[in-house]
mmCIF file as gemmi writes it, N, C-alpha and C atoms, coordinates in Angstrom:
data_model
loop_
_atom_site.group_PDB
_atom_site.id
_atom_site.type_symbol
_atom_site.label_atom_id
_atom_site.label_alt_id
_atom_site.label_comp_id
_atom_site.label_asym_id
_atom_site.label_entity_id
_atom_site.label_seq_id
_atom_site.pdbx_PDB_ins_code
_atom_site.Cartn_x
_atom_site.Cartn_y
_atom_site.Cartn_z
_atom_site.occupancy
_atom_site.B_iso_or_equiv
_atom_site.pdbx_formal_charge
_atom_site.auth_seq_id
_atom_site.auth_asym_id
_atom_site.pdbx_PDB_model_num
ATOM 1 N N . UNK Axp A 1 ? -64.735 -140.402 155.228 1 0 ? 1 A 1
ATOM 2 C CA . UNK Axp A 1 ? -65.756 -141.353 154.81 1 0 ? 1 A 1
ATOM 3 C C . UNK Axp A 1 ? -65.775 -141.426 153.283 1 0 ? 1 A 1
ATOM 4 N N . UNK Axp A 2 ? -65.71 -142.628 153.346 1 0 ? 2 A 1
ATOM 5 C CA . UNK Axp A 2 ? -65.718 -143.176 151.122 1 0 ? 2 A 1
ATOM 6 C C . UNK Axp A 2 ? -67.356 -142.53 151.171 1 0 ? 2 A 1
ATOM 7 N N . UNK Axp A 3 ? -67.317 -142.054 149.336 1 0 ? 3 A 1
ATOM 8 C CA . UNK Axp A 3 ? -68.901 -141.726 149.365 1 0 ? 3 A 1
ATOM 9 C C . UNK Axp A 3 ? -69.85 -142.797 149.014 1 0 ? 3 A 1
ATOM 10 N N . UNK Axp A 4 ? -69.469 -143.892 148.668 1 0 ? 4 A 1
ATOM 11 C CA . UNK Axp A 4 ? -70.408 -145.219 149.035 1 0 ? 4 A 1
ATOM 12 C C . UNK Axp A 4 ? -70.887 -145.394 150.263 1 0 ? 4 A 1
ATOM 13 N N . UNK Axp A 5 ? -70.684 -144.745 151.133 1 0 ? 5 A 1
ATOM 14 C CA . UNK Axp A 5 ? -71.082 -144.56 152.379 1 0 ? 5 A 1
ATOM 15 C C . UNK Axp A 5 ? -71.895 -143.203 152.468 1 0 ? 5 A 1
ATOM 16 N N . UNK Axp A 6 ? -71.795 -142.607 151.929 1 0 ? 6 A 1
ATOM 17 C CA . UNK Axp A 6 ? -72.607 -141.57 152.497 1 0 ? 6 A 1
ATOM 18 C C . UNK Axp A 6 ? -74.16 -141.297 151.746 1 0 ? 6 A 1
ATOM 19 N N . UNK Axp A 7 ? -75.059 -141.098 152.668 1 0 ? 7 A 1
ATOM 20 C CA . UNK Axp A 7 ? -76.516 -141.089 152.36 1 0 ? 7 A 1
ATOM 21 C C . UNK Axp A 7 ? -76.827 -139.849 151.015 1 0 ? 7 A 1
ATOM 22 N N . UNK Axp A 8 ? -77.676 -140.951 150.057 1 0 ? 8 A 1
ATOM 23 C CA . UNK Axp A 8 ? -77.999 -140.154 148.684 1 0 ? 8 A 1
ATOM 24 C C . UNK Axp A 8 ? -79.503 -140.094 148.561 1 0 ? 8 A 1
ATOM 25 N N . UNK Axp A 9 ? -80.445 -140.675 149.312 1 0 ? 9 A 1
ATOM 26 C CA . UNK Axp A 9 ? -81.862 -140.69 149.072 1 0 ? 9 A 1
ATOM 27 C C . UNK Axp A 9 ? -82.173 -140.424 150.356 1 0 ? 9 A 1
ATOM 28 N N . UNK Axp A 10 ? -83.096 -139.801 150.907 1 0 ? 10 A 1
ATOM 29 C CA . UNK Axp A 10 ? -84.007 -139.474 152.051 1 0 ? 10 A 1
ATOM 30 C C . UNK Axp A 10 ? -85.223 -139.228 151.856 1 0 ? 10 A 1
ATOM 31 N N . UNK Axp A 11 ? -85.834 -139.574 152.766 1 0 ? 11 A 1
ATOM 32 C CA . UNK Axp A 11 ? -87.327 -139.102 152.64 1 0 ? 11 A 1
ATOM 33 C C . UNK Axp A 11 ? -88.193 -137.512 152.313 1 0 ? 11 A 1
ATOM 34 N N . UNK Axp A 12 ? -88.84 -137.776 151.964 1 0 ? 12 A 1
ATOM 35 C CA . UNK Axp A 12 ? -89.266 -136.043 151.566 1 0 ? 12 A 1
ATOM 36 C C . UNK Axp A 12 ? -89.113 -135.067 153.241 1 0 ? 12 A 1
ATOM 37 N N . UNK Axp A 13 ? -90.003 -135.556 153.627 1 0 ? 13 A 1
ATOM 38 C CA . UNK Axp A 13 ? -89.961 -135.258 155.322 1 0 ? 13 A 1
ATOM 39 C C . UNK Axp A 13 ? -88.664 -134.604 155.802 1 0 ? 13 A 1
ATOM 40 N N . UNK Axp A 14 ? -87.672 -135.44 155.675 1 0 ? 14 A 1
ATOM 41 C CA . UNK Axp A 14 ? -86.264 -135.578 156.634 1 0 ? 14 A 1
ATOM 42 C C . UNK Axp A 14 ? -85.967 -134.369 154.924 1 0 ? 14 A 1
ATOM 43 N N . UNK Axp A 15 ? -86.101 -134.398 153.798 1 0 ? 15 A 1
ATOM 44 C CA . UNK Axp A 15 ? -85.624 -132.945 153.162 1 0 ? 15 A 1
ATOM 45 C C . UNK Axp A 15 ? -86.205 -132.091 153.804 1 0 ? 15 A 1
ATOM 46 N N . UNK Axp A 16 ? -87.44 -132.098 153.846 1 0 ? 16 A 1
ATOM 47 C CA . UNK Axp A 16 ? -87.731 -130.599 154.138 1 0 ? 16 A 1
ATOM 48 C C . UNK Axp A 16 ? -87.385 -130.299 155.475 1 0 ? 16 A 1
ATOM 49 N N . UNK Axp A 17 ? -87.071 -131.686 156.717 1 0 ? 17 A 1
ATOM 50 C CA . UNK Axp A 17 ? -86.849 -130.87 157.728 1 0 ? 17 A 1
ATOM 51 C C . UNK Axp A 17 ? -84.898 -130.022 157.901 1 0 ? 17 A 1
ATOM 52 N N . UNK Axp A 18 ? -84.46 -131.013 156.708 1 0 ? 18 A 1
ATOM 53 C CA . UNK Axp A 18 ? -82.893 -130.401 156.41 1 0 ? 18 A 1
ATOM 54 C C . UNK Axp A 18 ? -82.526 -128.823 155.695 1 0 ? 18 A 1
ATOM 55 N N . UNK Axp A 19 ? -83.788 -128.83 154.961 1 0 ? 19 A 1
ATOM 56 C CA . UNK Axp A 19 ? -83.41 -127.179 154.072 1 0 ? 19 A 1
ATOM 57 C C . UNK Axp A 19 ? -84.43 -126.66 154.222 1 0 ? 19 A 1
ATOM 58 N N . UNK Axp A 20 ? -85.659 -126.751 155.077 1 0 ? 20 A 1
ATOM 59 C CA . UNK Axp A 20 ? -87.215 -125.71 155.215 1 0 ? 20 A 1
ATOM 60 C C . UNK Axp A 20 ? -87.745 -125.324 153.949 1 0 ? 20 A 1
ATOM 61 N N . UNK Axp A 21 ? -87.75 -125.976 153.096 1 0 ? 21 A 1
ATOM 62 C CA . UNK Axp A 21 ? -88.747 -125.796 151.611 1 0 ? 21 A 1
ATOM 63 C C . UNK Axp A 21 ? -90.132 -126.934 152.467 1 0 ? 21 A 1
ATOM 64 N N . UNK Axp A 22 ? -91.101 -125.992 151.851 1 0 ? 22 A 1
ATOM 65 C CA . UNK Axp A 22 ? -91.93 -127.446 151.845 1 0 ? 22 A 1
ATOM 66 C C . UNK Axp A 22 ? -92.646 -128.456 150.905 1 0 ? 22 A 1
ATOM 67 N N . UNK Axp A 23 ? -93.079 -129.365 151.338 1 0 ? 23 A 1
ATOM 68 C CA . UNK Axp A 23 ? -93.507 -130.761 150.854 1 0 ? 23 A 1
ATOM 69 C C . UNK Axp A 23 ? -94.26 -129.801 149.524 1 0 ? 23 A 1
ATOM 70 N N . UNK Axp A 24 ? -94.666 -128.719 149.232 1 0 ? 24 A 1
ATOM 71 C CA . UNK Axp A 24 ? -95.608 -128.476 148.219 1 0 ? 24 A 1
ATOM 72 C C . UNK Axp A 24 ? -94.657 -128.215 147.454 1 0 ? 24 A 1
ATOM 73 N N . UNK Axp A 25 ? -93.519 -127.213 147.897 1 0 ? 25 A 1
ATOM 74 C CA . UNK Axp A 25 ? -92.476 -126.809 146.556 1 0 ? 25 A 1
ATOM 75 C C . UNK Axp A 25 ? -92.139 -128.222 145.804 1 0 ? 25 A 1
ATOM 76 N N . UNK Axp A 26 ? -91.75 -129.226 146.691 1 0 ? 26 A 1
ATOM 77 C CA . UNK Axp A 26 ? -91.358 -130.271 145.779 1 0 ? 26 A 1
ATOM 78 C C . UNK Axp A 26 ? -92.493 -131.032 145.12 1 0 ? 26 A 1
ATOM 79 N N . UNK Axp A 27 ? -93.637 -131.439 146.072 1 0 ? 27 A 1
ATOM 80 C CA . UNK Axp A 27 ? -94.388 -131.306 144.476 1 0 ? 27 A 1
ATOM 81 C C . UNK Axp A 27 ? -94.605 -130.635 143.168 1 0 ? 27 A 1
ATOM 82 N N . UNK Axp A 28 ? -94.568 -129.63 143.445 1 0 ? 28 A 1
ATOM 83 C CA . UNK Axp A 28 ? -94.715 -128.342 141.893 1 0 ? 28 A 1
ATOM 84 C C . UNK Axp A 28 ? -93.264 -128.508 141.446 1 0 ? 28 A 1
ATOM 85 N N . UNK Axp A 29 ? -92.338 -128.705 142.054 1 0 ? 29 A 1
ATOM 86 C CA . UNK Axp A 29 ? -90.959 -129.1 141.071 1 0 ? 29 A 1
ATOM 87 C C . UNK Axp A 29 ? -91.406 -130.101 140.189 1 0 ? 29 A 1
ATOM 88 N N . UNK Axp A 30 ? -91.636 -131.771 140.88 1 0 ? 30 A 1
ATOM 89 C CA . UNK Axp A 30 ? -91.846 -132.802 140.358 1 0 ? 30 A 1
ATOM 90 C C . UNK Axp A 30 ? -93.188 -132.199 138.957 1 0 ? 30 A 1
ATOM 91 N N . UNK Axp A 31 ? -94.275 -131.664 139.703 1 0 ? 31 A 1
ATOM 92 C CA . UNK Axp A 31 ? -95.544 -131.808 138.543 1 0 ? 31 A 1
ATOM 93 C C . UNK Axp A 31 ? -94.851 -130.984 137.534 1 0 ? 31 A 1
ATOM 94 N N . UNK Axp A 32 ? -94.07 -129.945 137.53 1 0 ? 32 A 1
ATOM 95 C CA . UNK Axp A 32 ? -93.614 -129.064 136.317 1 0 ? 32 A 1
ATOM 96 C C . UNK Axp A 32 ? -92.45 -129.865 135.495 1 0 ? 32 A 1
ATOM 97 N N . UNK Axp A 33 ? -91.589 -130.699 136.188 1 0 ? 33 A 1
ATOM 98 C CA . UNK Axp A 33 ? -90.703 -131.062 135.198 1 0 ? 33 A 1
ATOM 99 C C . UNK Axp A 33 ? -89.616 -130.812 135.449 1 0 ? 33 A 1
ATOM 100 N N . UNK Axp A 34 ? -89.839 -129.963 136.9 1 0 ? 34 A 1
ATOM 101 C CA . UNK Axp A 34 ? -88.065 -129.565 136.665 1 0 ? 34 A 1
ATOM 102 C C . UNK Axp A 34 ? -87.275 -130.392 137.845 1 0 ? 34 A 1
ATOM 103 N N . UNK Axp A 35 ? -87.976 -130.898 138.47 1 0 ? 35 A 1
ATOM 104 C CA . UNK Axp A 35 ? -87.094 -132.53 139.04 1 0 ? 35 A 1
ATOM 105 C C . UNK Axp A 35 ? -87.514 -133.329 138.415 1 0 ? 35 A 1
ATOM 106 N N . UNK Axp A 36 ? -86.889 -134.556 138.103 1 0 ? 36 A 1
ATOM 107 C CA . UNK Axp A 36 ? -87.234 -135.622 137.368 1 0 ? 36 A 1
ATOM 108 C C . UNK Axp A 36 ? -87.438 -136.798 138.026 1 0 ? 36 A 1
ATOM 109 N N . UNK Axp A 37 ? -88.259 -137.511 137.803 1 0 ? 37 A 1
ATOM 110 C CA . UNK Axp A 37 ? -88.346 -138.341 138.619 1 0 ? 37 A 1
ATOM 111 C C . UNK Axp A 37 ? -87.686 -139.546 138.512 1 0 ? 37 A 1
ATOM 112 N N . UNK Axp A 38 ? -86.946 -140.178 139.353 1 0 ? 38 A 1
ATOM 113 C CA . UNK Axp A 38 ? -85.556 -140.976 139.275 1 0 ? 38 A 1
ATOM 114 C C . UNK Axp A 38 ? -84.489 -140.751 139.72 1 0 ? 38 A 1
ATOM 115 N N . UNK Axp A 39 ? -84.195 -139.332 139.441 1 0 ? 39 A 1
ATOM 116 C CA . UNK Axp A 39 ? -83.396 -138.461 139.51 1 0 ? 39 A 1
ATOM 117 C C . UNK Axp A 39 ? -83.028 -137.856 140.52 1 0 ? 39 A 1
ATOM 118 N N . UNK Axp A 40 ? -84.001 -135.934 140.897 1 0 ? 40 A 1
ATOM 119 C CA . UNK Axp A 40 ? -83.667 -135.514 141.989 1 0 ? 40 A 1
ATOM 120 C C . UNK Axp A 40 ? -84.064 -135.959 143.287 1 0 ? 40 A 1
ATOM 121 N N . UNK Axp A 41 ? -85.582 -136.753 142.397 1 0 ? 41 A 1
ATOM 122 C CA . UNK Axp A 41 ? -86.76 -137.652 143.717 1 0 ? 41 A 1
ATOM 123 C C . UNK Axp A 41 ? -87.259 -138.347 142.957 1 0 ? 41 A 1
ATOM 124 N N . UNK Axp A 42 ? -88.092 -139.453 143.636 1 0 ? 42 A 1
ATOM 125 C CA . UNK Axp A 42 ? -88.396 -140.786 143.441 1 0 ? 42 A 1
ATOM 126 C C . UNK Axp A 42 ? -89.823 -141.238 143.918 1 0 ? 42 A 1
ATOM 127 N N . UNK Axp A 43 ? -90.68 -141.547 143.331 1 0 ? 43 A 1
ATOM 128 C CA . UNK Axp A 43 ? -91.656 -142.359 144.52 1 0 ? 43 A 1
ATOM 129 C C . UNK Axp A 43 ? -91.482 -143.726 144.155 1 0 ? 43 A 1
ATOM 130 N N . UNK Axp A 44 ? -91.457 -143.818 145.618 1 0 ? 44 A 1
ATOM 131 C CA . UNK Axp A 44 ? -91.086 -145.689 145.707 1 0 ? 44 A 1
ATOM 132 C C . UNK Axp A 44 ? -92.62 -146.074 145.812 1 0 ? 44 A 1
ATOM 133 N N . UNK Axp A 45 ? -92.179 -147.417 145.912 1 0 ? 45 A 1
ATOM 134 C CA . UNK Axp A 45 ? -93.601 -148.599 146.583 1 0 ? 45 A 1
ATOM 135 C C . UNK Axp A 45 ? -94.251 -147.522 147.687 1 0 ? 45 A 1
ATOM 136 N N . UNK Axp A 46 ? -95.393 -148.105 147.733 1 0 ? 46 A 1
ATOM 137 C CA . UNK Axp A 46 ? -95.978 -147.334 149.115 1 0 ? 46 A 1
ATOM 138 C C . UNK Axp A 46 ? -96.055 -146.123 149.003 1 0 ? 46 A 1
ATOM 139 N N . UNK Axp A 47 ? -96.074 -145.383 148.471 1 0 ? 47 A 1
ATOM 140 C CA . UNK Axp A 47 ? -96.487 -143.937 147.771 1 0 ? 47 A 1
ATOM 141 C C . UNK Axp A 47 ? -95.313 -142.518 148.557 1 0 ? 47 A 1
ATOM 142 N N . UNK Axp A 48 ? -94.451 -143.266 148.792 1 0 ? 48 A 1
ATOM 143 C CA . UNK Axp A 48 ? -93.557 -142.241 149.327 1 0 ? 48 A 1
ATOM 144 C C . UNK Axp A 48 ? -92.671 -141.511 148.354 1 0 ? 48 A 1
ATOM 145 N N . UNK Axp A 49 ? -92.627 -140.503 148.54 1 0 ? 49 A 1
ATOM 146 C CA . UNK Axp A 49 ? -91.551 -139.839 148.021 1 0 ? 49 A 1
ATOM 147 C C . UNK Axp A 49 ? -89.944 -139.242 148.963 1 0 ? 49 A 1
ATOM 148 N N . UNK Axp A 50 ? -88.835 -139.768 147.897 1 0 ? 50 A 1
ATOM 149 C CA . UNK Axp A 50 ? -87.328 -139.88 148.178 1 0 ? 50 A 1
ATOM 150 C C . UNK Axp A 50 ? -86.874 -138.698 147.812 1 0 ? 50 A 1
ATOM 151 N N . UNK Axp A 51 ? -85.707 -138.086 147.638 1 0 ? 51 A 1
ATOM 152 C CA . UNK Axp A 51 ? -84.74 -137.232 147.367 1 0 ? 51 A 1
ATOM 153 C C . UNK Axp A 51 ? -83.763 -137.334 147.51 1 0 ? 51 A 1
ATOM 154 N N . UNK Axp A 52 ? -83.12 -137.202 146.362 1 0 ? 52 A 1
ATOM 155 C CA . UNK Axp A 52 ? -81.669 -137.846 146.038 1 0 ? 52 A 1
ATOM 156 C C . UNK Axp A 52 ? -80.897 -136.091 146.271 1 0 ? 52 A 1
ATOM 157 N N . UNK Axp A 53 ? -80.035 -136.345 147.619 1 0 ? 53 A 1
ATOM 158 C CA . UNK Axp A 53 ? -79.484 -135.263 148.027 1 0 ? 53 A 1
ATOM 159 C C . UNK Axp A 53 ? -78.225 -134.952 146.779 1 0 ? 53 A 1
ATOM 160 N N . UNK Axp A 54 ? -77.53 -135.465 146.679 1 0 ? 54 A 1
ATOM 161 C CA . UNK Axp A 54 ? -76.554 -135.08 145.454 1 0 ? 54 A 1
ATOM 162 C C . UNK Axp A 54 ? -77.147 -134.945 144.081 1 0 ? 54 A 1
ATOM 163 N N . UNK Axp A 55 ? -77.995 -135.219 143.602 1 0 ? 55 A 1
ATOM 164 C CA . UNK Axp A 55 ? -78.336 -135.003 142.672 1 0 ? 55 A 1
ATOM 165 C C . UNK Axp A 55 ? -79.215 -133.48 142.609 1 0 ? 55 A 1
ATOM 166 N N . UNK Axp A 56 ? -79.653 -133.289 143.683 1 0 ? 56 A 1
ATOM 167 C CA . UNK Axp A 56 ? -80.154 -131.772 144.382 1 0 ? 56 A 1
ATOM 168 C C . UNK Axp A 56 ? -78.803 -130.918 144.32 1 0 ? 56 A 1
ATOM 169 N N . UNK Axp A 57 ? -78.378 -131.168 144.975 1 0 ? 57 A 1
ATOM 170 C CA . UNK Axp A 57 ? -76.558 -130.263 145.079 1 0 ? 57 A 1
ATOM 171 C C . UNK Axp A 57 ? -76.439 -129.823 143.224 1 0 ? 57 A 1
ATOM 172 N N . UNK Axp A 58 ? -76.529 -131.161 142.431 1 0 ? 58 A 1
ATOM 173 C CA . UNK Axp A 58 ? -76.25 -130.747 141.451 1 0 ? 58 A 1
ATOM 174 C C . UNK Axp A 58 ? -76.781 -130.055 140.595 1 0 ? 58 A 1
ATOM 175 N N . UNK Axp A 59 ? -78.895 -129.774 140.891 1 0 ? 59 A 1
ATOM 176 C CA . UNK Axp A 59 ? -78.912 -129.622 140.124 1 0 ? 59 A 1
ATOM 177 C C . UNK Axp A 59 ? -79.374 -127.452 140.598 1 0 ? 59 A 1
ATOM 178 N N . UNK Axp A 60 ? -79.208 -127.889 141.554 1 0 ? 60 A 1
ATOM 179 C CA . UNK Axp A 60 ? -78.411 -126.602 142.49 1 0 ? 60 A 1
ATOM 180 C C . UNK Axp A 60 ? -76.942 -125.66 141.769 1 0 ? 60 A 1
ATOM 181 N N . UNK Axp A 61 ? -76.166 -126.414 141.261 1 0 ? 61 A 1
ATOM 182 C CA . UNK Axp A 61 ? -75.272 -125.815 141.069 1 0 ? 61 A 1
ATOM 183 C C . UNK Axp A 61 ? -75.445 -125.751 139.571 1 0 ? 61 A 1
ATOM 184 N N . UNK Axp A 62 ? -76.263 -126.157 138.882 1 0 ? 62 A 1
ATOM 185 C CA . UNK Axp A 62 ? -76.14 -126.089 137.335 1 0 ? 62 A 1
ATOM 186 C C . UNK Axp A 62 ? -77.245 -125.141 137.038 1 0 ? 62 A 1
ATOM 187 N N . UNK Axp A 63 ? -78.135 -124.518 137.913 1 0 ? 63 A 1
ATOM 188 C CA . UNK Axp A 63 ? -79.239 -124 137.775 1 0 ? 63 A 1
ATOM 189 C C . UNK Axp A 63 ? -79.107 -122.246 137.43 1 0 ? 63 A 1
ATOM 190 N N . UNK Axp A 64 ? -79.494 -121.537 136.627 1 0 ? 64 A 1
ATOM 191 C CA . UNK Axp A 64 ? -79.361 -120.587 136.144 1 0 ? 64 A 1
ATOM 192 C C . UNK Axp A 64 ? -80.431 -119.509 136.699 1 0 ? 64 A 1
ATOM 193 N N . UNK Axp A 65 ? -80.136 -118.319 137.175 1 0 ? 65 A 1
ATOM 194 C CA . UNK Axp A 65 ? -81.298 -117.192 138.143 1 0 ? 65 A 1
ATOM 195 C C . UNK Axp A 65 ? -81.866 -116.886 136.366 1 0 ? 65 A 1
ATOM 196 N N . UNK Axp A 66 ? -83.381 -117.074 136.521 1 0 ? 66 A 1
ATOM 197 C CA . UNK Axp A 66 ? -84.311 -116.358 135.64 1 0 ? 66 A 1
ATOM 198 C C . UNK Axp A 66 ? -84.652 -114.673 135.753 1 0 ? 66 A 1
């Protein structure tokens, strides 16, 4: 599969039911700053919030243990 095909935004929901974090961790990501919004997640119209799965992967792999 070309990756123009493959899914980059999902719903908060369908994240947390893919990796078991919950809906609060990603709020306190978003309110602190360390997802961005646009970026790792999104709120669209209608007050939903998205998650951009590759941009998670990435920022997964660039992320440094404190």
């Amino acid at each position: 599969m070309s990756n123009e095909h493959q899914i980059r935004w999902v719903p908060l929901k369908r994240y947390c039911e893919i990796t078991g974090e919950s809906p609060h961790t990603i709020h306190c990501r978003r309110s602190a700053g360390v997802w961005v919004d646009g970026k790792q997640s999104k709120k669209v119209q209608g007050g939903g919030i998205w998650v951009n799965l590759k941009e998670v992967e990435r920022w997964i792999e660039t992320s440094s243990c404190l």
